[in-house]
C-alpha positions, 0 to 999 in steps of 0.5 A: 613285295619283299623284293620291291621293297629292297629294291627302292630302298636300293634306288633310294640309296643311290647319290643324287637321286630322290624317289617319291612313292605313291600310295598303292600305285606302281609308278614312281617319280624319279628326280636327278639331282645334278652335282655342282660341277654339272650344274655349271656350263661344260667349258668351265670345271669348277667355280674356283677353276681360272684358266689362262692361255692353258694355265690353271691359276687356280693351283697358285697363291694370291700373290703369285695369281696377281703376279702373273696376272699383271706381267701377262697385262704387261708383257702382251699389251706393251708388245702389242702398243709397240707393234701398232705403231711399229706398223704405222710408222711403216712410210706409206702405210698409214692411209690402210688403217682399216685394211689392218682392222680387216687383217686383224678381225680375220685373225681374231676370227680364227683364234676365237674359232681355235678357242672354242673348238678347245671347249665342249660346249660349242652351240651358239647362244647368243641370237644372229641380230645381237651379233649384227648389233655388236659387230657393227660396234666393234668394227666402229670401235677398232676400226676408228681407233686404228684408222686415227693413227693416220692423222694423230700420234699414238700417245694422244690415241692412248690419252684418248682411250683412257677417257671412256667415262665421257662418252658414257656420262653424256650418254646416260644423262640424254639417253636415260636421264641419270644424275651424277655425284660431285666426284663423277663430274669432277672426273669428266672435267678433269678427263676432259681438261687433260684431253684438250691440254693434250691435244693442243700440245699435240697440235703445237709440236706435231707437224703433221697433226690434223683434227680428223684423227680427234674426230675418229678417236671421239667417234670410236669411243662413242662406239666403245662406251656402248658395246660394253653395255651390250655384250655384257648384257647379251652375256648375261642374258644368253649364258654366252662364253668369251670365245663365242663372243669373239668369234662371232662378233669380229667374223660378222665384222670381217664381213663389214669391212670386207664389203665397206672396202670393196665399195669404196675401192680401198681393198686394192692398193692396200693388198698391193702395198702389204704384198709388198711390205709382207714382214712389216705388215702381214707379220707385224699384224699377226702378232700384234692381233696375237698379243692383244687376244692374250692380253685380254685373257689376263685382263678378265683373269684379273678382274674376275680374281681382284675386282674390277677396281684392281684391274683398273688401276693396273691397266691405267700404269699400262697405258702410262707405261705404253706412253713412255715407252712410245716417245722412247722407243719412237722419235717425236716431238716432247714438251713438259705439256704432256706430262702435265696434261697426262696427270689431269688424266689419271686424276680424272680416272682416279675419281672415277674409280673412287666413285664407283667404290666409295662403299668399299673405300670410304673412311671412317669418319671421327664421329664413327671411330669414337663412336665405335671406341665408346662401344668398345669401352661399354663391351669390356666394362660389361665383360669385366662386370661378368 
């Protein structure tokens, strides 16, 4: 008895683990209480732990964190606007917008797939029909967006990109019957204002607009303010990682476009003319495709680090920077309109952040600060009494 009694004391000395003993029986309960870091999922060491393209973010200071955060978002995404256009300023190849979709969904395919061979937890948890709903999504997203640049310049694509919020209101008031505050729907008009201001100086100036592209890009965002809310539910609901995600989502979309080409007869002579053109199409899309899965690497780094507000704010100076850089880099007509259109836009966005941070940004009333200076004052006269 001497001896089971040292060796419970024993087990019961051992870090983690808890023994429940019961009254005159030999069994025991034995309850494993896991570290934090065990409790969490395999791929990710510690809740502090922020890895980037292999970088540990976590080892650097705040300021250096954003720092990095932002050249990366920078850096990659302006490479990767500046190579999108590159490829359909390429004469001939602006009727192959979905071939391009295609080589880049394969691409992203394998990055993914790379990805998650790097990590221990490779099972899926995400189910095969939430897939098929994602994927058919994103090749509606990308796919249209791409294909949109046949009939539009790549500004007027990227003003477009930029009003998501309009989709999602009318969206949440048909669909799930929501109510908005003055400031949202202040942000939809003036988004919608710049929008058609825009698009008509796009028209004015651009000999070779048509209204298809506006249609596609409307239709892609349609698609794009949906497939936010779903893979962050699936996420959320499955426990999934980024790099399932990824791989699943786009090589169900391969197969998509695949076989939309193949009965539409368009995968022949858009394989015919890249074989053709291999640096400028094959080359450009790799890295093109390349830039983009880095870039959005920082963007969650970014959102994850500062907040969603932050993150905001910095990928709308992208999409400025990426404008400016289009009509540098890349001969086309200008007018003053853009500018000014341009602006209503980030007005519009800038509503719309406050609106969903007025909590943390709201200002202090003058009856809340005087209020709060009499508070102050009763304190020190009570403390001055002491």
């Amino acid at each position: 008895e001497k001896q089971k009694e040292d060796n419970n004391s024993t087990e019961c000395s051992d870090p983690g683990t808890m023994d429940l003993k019961f009254t005159s029986s030999r069994k025991y309960i034995s309850i494993s209480v896991p570290s934090k870091s065990q409790t969490m999922s395999p791929h990710i060491k510690s809740v502090d732990d922020i890895v980037v393209l292999g970088m540990n973010l976590s080892k650097f200071s705040k300021p250096a964190q954003f720092f990095i955060c932002v050249s990366g978002v920078f850096m990659f995404y302006l490479i990767y606007g500046y190579l999108q256009e590159l490829i359909f300023s390429v004469e001939g190849f602006k009727p192959f917008g979905w071939y391009l979709t295609l080589v880049q969904f394969g691409f992203y395919s394998i990055f993914g797939l790379i990805e998650l061979q790097l990590i221990q937890d490779k099972r899926r948890r995400i189910p095969g029909k939430t897939y098929m709903i994602i994927a058919f999504l994103t090749v509606g997203t990308m796919g249209l967006s791409n294909t949109s640049l046949g009939y539009l310049n790549y500004p007027t694509q990227v003003i477009f990109k930029c009003c998501k919020l309009i989709p999602v209101m009318i969206g949440g008031v048909f669909i799930q019957g929501k109510r908005y505050n003055i400031v949202d729907v202040s942000a939809a008009l003036c988004m919608s204002l710049g929008l058609i201001w825009f698009t008509l100086a796009d028209s004015t100036v651009a000999p070779n607009f048509n209204l298809t592209g506006v249609v596609l890009i409307s239709l892609a965002l349609c698609a794009d303010a949906v497939i936010g809310n779903v893979q962050e539910k699936a996420m959320k609901l499955h426990n999934g990682s980024n790099s399932e995600m990824v791989l699943y989502s786009y090589s169900i979309g391969f197969v998509y476009i695949l076989f939309g080409l193949t009965c539409t007869s368009g995968l022949s002579p858009a394989v015919t003319f890249c074989s053709k053109h291999l640096v400028q199409t094959y080359g450009y899309a790799f890295l093109f495709s390349l830039t983009g899965y880095f870039g959005i690497s920082f963007v969650l780094a970014l959102i994850k680090i500062f907040g969603a507000l932050l993150a905001v704010t910095v990928t709308t100076g992208r999409k400025a920077m990426t404008i400016v850089l289009s009509f540098l880099f890349f001969a086309k007509p200008f007018t003053l309109q853009y500018v000014w259109s341009g602006l209503l836009v980030v007005l519009g966005i800038f509503l719309n952040v406050y609106s969903k941070n007025m909590d943390k940004i709201k200002l202090s009333s003058l009856h809340g600060l005087w209020k709060k200076n009499v508070e102050e004052r009763k304190t020190r006269t009570l403390s001055q009494t002491v």
